[in-house]
gemmi code that builds the backbone of each chain (N, CA, C; Angstrom):
import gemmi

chains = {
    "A": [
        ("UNK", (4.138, -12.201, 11.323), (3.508, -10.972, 10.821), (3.721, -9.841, 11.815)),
        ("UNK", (3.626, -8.336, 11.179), (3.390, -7.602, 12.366), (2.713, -6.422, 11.933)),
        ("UNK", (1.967, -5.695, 12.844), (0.803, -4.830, 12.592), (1.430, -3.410, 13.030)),
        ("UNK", (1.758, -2.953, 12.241), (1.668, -1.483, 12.387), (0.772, -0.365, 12.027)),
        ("UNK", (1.046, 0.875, 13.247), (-0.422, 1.918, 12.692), (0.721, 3.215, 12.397)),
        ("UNK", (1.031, 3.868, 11.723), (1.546, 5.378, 11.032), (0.517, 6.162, 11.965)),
        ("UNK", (1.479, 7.199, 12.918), (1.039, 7.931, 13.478), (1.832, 9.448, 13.770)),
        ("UNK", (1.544, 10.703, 13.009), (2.295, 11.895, 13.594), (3.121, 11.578, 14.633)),
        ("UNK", (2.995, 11.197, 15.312), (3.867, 11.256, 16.749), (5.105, 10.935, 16.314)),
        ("UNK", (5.121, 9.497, 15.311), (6.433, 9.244, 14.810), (7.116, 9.698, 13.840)),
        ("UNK", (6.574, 10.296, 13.064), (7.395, 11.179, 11.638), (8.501, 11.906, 12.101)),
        ("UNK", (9.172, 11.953, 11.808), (10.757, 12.860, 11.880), (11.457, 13.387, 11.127)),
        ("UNK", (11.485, 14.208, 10.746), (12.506, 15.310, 9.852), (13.631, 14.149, 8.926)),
        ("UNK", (13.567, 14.753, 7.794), (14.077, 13.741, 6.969), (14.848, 14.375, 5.775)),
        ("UNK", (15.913, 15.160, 5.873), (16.769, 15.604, 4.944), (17.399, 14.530, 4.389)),
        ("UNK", (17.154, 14.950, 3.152), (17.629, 13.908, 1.835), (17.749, 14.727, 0.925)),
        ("UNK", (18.842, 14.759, -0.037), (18.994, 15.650, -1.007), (18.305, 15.034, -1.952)),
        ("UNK", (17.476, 13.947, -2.225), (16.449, 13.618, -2.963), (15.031, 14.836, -3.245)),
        ("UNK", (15.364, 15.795, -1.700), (14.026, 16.112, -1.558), (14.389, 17.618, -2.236)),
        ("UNK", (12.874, 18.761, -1.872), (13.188, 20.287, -2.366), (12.132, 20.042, -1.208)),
        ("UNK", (12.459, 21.154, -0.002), (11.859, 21.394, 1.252), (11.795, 20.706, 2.056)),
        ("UNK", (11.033, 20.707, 2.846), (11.079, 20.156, 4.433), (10.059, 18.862, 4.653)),
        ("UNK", (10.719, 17.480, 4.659), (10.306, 16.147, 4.805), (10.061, 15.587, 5.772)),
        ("UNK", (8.893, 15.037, 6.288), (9.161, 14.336, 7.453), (8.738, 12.889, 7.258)),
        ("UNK", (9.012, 11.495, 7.938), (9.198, 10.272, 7.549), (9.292, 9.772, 7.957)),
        ("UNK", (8.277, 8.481, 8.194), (8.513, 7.437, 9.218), (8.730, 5.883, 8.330)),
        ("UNK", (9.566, 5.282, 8.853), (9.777, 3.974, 8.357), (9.307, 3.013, 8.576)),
        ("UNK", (8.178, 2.232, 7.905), (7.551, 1.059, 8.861), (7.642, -0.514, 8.711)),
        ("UNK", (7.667, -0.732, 7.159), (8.722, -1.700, 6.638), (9.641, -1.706, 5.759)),
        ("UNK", (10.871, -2.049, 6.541), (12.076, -1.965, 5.784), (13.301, -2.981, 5.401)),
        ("UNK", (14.170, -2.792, 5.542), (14.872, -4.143, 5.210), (14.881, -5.660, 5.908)),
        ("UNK", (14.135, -5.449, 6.824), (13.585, -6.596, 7.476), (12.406, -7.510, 6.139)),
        ("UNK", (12.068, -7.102, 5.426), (11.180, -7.768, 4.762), (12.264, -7.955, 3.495)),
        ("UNK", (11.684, -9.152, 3.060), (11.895, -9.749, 1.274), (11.881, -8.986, 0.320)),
        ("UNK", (10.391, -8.868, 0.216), (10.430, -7.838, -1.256), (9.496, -6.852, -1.327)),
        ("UNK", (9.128, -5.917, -0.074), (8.261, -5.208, -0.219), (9.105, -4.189, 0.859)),
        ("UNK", (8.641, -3.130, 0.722), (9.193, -1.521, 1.709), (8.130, -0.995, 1.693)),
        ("UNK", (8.187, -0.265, 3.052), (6.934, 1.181, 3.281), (6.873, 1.768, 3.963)),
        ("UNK", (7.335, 3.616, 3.318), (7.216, 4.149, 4.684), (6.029, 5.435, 3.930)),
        ("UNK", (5.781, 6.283, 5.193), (5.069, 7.035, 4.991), (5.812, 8.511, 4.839)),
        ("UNK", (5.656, 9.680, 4.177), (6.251, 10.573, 3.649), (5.420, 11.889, 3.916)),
        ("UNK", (5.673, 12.823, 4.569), (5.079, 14.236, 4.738), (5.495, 15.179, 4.008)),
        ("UNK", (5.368, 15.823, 2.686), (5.843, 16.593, 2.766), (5.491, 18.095, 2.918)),
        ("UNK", (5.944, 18.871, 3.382), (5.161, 19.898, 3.771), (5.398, 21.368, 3.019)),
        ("UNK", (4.798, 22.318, 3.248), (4.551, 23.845, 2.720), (4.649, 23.534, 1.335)),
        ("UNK", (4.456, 22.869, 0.581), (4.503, 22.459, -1.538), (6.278, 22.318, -1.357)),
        ("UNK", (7.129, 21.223, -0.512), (8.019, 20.879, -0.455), (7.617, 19.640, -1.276)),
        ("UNK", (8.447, 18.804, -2.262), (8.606, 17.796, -3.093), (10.010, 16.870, -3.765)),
        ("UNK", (10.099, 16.079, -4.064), (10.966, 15.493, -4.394), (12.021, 16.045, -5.765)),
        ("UNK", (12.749, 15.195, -6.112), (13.415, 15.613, -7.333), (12.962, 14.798, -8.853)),
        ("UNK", (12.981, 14.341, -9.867), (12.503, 13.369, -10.744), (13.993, 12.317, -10.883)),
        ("UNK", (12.870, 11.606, -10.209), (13.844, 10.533, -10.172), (13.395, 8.785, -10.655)),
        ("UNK", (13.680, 7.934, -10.680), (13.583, 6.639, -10.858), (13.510, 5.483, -10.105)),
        ("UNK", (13.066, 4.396, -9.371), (13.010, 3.243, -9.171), (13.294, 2.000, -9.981)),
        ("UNK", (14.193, 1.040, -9.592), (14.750, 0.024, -10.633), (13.437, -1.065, -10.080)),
        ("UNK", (12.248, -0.637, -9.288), (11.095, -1.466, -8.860), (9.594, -0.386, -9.270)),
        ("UNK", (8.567, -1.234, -9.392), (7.532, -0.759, -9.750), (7.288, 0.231, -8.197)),
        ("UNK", (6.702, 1.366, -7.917), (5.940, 1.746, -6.731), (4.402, 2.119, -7.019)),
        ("UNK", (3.978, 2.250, -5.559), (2.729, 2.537, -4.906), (2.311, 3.731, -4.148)),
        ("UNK", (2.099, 4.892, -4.567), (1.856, 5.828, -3.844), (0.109, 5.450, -3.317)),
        ("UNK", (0.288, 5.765, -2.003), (-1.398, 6.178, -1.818), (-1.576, 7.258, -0.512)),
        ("UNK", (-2.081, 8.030, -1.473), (-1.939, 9.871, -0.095), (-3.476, 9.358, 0.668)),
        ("UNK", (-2.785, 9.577, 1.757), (-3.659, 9.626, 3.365), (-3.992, 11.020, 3.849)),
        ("UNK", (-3.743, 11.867, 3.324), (-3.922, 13.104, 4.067), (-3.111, 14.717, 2.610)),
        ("UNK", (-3.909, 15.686, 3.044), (-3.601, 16.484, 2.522), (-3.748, 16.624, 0.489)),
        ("UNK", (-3.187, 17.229, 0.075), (-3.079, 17.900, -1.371), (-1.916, 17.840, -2.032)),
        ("UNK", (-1.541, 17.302, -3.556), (-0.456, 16.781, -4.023), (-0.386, 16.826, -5.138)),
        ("UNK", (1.133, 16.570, -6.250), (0.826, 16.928, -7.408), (2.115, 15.016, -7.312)),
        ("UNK", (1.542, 14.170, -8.625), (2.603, 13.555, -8.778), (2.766, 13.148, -10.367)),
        ("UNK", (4.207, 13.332, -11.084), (4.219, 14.582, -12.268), (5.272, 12.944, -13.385)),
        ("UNK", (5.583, 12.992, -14.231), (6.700, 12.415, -15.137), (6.898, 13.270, -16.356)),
        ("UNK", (7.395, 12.914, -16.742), (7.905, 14.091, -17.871), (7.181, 14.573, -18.579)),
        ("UNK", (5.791, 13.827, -18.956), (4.962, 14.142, -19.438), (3.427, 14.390, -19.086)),
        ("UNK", (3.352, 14.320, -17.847), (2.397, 14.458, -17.735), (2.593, 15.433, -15.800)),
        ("UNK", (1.573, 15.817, -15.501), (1.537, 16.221, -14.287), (0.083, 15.619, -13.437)),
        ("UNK", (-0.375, 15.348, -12.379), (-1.568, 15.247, -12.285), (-1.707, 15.424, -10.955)),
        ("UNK", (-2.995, 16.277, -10.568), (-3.288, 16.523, -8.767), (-3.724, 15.274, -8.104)),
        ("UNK", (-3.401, 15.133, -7.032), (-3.491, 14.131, -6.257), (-4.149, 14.561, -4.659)),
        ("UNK", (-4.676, 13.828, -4.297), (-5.628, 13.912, -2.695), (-5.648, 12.309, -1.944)),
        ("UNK", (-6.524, 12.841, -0.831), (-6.684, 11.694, -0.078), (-7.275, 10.807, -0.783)),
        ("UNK", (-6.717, 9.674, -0.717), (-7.611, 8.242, -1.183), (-7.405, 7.694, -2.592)),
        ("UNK", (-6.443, 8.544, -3.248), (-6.088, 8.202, -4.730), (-4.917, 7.551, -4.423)),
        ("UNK", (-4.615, 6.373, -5.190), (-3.216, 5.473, -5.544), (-3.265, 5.695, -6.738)),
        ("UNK", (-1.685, 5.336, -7.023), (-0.377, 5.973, -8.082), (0.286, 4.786, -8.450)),
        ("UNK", (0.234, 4.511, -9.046), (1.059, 3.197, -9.683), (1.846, 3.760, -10.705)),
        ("UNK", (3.178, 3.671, -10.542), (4.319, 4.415, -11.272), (5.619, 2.694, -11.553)),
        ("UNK", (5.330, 2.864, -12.852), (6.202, 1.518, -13.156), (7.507, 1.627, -13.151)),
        ("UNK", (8.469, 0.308, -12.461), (9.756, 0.725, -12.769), (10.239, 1.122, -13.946)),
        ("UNK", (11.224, 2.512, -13.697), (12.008, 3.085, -14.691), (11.966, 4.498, -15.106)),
        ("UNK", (9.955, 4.651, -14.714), (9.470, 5.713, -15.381), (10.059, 6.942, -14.275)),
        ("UNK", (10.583, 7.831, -15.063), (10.987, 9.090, -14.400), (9.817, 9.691, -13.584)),
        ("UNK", (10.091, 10.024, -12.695), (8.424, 10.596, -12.035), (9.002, 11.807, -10.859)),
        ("UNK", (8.330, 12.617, -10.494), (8.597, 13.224, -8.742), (7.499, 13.439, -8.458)),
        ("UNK", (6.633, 13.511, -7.163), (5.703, 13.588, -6.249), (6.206, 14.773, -4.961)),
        ("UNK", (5.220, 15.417, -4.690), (4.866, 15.950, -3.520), (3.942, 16.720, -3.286)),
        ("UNK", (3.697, 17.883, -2.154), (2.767, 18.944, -2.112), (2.596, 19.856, -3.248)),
        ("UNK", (1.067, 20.022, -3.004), (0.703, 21.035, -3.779), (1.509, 22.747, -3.322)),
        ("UNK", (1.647, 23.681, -4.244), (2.285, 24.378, -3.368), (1.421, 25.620, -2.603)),
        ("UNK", (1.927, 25.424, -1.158), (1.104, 26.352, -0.142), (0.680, 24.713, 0.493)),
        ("UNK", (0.709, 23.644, 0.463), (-0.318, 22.721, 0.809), (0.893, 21.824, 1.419)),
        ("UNK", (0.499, 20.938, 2.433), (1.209, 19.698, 2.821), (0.760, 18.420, 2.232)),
        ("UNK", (1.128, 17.319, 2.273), (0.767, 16.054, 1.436), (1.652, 15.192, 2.362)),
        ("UNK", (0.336, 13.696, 2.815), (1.415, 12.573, 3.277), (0.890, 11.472, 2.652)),
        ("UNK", (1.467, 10.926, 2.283), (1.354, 9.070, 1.074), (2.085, 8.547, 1.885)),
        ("UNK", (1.781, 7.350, 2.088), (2.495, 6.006, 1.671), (3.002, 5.403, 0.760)),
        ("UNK", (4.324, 5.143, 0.383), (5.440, 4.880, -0.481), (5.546, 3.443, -0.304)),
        ("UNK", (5.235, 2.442, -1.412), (5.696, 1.295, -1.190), (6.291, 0.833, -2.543)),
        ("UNK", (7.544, 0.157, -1.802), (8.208, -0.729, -3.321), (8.625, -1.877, -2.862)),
        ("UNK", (9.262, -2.262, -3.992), (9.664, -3.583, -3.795), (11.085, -3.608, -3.723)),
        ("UNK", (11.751, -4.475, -3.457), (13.311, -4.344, -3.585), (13.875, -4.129, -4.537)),
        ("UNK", (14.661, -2.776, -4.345), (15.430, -2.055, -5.482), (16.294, -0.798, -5.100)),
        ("UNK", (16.471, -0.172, -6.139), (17.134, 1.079, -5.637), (16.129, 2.269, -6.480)),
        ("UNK", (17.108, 3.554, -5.884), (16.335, 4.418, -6.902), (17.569, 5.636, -6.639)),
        ("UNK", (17.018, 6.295, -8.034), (18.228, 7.118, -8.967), (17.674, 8.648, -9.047)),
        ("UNK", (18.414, 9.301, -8.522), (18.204, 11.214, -8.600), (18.517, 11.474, -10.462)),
        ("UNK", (18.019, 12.163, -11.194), (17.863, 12.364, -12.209), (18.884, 13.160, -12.267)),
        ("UNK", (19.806, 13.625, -12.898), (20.651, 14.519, -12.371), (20.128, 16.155, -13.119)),
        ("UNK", (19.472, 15.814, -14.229), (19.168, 16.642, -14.813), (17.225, 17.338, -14.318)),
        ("UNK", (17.089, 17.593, -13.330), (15.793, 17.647, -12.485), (15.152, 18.630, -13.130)),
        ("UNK", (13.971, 18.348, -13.960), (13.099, 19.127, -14.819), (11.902, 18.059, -14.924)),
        ("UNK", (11.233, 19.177, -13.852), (9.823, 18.209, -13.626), (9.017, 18.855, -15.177)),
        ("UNK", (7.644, 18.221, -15.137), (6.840, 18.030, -16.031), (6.415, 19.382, -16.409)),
        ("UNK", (6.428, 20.375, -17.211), (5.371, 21.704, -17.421), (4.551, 21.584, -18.644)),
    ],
    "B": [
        ("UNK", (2.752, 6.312, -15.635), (2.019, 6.000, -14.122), (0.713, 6.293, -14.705)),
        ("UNK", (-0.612, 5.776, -13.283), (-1.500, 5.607, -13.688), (-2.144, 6.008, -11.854)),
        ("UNK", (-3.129, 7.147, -12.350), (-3.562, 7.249, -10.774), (-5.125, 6.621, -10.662)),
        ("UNK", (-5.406, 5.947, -10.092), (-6.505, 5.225, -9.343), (-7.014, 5.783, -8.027)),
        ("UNK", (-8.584, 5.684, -8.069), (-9.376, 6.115, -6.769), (-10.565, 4.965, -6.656)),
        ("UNK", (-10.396, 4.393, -5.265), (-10.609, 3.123, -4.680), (-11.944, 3.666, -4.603)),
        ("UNK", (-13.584, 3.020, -5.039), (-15.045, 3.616, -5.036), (-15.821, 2.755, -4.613)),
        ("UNK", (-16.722, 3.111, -3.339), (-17.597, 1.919, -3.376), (-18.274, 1.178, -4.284)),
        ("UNK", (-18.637, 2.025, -5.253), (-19.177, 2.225, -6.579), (-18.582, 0.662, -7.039)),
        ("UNK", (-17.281, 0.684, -7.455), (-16.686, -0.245, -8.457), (-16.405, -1.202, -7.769)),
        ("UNK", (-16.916, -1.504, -6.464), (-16.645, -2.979, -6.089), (-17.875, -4.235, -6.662)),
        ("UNK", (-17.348, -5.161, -6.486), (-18.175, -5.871, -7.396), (-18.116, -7.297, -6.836)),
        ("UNK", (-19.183, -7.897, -6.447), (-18.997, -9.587, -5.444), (-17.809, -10.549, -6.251)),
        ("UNK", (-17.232, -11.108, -5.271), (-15.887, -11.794, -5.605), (-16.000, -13.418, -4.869)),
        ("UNK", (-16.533, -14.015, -5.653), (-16.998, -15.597, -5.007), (-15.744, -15.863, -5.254)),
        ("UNK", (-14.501, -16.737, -4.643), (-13.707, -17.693, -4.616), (-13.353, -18.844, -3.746)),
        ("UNK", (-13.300, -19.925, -3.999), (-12.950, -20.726, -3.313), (-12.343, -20.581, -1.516)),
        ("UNK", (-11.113, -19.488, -1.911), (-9.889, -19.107, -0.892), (-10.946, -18.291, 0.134)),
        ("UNK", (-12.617, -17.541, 0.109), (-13.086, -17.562, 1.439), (-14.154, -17.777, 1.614)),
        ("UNK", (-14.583, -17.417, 3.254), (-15.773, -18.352, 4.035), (-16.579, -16.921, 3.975)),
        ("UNK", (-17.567, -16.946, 3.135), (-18.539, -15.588, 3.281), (-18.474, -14.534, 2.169)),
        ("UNK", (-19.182, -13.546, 2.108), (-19.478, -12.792, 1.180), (-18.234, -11.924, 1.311)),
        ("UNK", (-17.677, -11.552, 0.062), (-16.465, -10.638, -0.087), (-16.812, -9.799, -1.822)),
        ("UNK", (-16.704, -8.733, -1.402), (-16.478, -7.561, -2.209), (-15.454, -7.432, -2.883)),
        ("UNK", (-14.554, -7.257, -4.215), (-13.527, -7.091, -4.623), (-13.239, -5.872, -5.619)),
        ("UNK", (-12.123, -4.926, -5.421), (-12.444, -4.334, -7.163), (-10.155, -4.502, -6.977)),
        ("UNK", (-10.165, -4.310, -8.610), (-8.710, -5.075, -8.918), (-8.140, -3.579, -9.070)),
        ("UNK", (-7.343, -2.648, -8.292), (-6.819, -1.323, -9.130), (-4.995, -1.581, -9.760)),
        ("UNK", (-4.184, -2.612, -9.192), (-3.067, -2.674, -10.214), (-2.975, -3.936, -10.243)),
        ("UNK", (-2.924, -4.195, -11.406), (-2.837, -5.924, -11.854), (-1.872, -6.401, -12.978)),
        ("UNK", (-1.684, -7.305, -13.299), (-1.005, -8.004, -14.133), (-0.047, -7.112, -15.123)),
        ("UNK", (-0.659, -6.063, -15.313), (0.027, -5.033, -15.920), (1.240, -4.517, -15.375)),
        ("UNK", (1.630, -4.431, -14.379), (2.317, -3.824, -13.752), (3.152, -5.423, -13.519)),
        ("UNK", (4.761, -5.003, -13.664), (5.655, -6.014, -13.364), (6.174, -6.374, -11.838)),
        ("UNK", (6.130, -4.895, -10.776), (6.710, -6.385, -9.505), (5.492, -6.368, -8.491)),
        ("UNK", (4.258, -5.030, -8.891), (3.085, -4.930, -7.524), (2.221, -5.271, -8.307)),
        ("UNK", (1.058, -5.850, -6.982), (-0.413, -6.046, -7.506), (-1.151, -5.261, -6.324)),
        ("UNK", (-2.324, -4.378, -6.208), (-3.118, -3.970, -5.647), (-4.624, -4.307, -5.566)),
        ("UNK", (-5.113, -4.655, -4.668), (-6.866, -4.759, -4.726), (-7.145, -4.271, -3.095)),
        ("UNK", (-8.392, -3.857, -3.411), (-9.551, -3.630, -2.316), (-10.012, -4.579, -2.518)),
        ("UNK", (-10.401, -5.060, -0.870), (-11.412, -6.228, -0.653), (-12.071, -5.800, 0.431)),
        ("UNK", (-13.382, -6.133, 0.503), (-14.461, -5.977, 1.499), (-14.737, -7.416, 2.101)),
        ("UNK", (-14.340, -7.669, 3.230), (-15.475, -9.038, 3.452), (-16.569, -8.556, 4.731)),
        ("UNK", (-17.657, -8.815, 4.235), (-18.955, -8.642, 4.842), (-19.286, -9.337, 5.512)),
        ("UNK", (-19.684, -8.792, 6.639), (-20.534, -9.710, 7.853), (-19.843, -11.040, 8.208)),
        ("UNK", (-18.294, -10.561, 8.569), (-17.715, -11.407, 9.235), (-17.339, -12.355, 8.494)),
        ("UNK", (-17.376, -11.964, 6.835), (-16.699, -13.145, 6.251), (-14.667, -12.722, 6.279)),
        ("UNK", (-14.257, -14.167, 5.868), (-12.704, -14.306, 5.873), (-12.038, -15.007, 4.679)),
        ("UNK", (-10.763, -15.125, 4.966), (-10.503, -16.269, 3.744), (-9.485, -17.193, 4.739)),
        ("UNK", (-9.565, -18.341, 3.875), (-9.011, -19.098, 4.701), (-7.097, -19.065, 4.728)),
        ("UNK", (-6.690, -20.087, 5.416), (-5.284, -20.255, 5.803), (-4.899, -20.183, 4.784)),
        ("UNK", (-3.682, -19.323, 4.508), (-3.161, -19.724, 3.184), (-1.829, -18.771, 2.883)),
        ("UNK", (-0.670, -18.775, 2.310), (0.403, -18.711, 2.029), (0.423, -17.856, 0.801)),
        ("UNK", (1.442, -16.934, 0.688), (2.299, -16.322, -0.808), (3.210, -16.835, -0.926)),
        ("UNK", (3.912, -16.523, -2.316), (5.535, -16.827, -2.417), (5.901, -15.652, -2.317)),
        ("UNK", (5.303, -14.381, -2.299), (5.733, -12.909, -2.116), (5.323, -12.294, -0.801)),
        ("UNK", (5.947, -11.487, -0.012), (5.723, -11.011, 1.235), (3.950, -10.128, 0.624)),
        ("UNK", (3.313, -10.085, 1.854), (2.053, -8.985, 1.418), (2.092, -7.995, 2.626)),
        ("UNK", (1.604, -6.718, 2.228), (0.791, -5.581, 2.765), (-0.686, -5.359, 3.129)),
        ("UNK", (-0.842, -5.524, 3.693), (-2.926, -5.068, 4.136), (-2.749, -3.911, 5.071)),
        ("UNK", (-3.716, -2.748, 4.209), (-3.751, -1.452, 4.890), (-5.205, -1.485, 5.118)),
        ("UNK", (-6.092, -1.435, 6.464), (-7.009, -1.343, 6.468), (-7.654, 0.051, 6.509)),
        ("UNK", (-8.708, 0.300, 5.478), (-9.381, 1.808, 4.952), (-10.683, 1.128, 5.641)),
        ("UNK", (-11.353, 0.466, 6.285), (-12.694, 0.776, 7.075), (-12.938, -0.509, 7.727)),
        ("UNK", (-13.851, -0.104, 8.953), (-14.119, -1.250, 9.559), (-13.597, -2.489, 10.570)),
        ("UNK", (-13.460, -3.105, 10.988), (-13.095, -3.899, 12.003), (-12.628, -5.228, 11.889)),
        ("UNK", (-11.589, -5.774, 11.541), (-10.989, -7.017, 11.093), (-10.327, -7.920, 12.071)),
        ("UNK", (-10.103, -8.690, 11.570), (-8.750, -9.805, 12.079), (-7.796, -10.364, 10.951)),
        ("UNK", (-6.422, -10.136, 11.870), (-5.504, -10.766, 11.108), (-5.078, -12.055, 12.082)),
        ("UNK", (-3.991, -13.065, 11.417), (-4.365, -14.172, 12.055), (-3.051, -15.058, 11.272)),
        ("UNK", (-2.152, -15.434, 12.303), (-1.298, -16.642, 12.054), (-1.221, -17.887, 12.646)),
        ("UNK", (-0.623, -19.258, 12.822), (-1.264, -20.386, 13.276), (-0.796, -19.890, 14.495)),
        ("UNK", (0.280, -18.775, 15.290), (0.498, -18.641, 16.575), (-0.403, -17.752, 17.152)),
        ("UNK", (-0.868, -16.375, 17.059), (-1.611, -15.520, 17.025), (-2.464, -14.582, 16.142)),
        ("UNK", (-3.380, -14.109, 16.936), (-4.257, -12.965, 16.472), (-4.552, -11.759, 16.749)),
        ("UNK", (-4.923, -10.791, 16.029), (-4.916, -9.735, 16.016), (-5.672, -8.779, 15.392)),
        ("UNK", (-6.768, -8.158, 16.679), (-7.711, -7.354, 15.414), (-6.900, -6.069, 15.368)),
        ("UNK", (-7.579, -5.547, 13.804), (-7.141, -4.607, 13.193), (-8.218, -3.738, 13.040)),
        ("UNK", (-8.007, -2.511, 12.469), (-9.108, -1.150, 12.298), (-8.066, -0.358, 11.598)),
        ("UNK", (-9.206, 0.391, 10.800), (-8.375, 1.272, 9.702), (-7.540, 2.151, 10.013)),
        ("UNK", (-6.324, 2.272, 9.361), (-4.958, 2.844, 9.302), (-4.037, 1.846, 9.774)),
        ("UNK", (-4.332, 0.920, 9.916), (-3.426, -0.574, 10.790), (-2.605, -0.730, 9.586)),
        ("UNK", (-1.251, -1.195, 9.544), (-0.723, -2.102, 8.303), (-0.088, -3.101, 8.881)),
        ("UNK", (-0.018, -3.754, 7.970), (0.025, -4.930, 8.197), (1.307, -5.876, 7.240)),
        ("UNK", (2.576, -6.563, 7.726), (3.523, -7.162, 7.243), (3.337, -8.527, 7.480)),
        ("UNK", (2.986, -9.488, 6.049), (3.126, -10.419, 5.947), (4.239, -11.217, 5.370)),
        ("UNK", (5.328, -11.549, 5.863), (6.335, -12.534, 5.174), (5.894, -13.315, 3.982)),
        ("UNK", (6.671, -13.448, 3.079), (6.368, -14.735, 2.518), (6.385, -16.021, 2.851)),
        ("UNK", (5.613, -16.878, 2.787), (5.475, -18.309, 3.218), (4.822, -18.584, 4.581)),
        ("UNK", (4.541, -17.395, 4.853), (3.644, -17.356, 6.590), (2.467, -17.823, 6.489)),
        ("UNK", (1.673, -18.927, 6.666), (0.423, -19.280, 6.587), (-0.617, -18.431, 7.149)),
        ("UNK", (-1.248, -17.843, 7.358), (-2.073, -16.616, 7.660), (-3.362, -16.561, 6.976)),
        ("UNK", (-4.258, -15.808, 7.587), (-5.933, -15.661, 7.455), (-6.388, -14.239, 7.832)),
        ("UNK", (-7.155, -13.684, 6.933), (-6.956, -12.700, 7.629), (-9.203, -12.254, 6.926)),
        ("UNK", (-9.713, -11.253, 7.649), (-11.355, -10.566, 7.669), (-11.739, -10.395, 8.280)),
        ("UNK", (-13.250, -10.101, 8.224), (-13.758, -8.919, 9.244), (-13.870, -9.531, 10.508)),
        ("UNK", (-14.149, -8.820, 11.481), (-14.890, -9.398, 13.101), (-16.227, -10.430, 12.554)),
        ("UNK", (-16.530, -11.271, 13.484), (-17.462, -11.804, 13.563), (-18.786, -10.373, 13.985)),
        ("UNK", (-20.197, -10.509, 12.790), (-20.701, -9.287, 12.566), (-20.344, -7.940, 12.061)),
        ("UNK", (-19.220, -7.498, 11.668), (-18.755, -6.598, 11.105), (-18.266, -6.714, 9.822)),
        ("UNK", (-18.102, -5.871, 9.167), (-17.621, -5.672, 7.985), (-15.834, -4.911, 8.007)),
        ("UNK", (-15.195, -5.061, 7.047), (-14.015, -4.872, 7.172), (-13.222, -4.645, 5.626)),
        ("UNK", (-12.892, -3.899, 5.556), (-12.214, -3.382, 3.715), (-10.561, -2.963, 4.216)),
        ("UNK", (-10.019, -3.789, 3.306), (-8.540, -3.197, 3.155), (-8.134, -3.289, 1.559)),
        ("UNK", (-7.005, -2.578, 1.626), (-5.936, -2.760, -0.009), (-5.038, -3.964, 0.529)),
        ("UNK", (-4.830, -4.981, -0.420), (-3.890, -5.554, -0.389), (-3.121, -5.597, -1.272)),
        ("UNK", (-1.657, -5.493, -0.854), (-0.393, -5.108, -2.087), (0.434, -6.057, -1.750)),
        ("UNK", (0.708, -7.073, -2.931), (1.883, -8.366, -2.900), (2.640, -8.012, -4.031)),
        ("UNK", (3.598, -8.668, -3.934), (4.780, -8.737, -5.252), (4.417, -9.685, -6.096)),
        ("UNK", (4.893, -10.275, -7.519), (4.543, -10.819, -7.939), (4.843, -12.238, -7.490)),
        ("UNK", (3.330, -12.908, -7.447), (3.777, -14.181, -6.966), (2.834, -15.172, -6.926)),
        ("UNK", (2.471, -16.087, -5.840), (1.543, -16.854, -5.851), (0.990, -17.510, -5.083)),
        ("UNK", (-0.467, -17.552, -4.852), (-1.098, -17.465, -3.377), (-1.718, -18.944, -3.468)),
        ("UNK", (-1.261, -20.085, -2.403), (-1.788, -21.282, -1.997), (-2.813, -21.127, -1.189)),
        ("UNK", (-3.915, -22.343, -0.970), (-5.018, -22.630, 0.258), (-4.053, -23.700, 1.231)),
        ("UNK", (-4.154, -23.271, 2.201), (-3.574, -24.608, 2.809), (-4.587, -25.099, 3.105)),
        ("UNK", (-4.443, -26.805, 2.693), (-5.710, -27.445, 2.766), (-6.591, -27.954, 3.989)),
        ("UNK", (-5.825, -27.997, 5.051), (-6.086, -27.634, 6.291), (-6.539, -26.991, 7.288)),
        ("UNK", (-7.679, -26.325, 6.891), (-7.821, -24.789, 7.492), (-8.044, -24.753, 8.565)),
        ("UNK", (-6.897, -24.350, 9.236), (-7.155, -24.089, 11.089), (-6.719, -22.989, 11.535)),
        ("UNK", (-7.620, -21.892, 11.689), (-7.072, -20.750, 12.185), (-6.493, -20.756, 13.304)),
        ("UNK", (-5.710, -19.607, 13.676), (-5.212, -19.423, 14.760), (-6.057, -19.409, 16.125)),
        ("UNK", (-6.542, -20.190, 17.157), (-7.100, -20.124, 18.410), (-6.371, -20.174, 19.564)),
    ],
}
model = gemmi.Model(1)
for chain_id, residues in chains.items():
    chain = gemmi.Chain(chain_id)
    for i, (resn, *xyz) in enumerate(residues, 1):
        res = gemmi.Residue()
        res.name, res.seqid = resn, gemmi.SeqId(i, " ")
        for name, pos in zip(("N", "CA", "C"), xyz):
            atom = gemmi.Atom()
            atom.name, atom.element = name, gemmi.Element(name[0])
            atom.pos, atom.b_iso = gemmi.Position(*pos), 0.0
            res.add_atom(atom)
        chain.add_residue(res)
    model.add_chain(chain)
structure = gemmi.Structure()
structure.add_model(model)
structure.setup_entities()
């Protein structure tokens, strides 16, 4: 087993053309494990992702800050202490509210995941 | 997707076999969902569960209080924001301090959790 604690100190700038703004990201389990991943995700000034997909179910759960996490049909605000259960397949994007920062924890299981190419979040 | 907020409110006593002492449970992703499962668990006043195994790696994020995690080689207390990587097939034990109380989420893949009938924690 091993015990890790997510701490600012370690987050680091994290350009990904997955994202829209400025990411920061720490990795805490990763391909070292079977069938589970998790890292933690900052994103900052209402910076957010693109709508995209997982070929695995995920787990959002925000630790800090203000958030919106959206699928085609629906949009919904998000805060500290709420989890997100987003099933594989379902189109979805997550991030800050805008003006606001937001950090979750991202966990999946082994899989991949797919940029939508056509990126039209929820209105 | 489906957003959930973890409440003291909705926990609800969880007698099972698998521990030694009073434990709190509420279920937020379950069976419904194809590769994660999520729950909050409370064990009170130093209760635990005993030795025991997945066939899926697990996660424990501790949200309050003062715990132990625990394999037949070592131990390790924990306190909230700790996470925690469990392999699959790692025999492990994991609750609060002796006198304390202790709440985490635990997130496994789909799978299936043995007692080992043996219960010898880690000393």
């Amino acid at each position: 087993m091993r015990v890790e604690h997510p701490s600012p100190d370690r987050r680091r700038p994290y350009p990904d053309d997955i994202f829209v703004g400025a990411v920061d990201a720490q990795f805490l389990i990763g391909d070292e494990a079977r069938d589970l991943r998790l890292n933690e995700i900052t994103f900052r000034d209402g910076a957010r992702n693109k709508l995209h997909t997982h070929t695995t179910d995920q787990i959002l759960i925000v630790t800090a800050g203000q958030g919106i996490v959206a699928t085609e049909h629906e949009e919904r605000e998000i805060a500290t202490g709420d989890i997100v259960h987003i099933p594989a397949g379902e189109r979805h994007w997550h991030g800050a509210k805008p003006g606001a920062d937001m950090t979750h924890l991202a966990i999946l299981g082994a899989g991949k995941t797919y940029v939508v190419a056509d990126d039209r979040p929820a209105d």
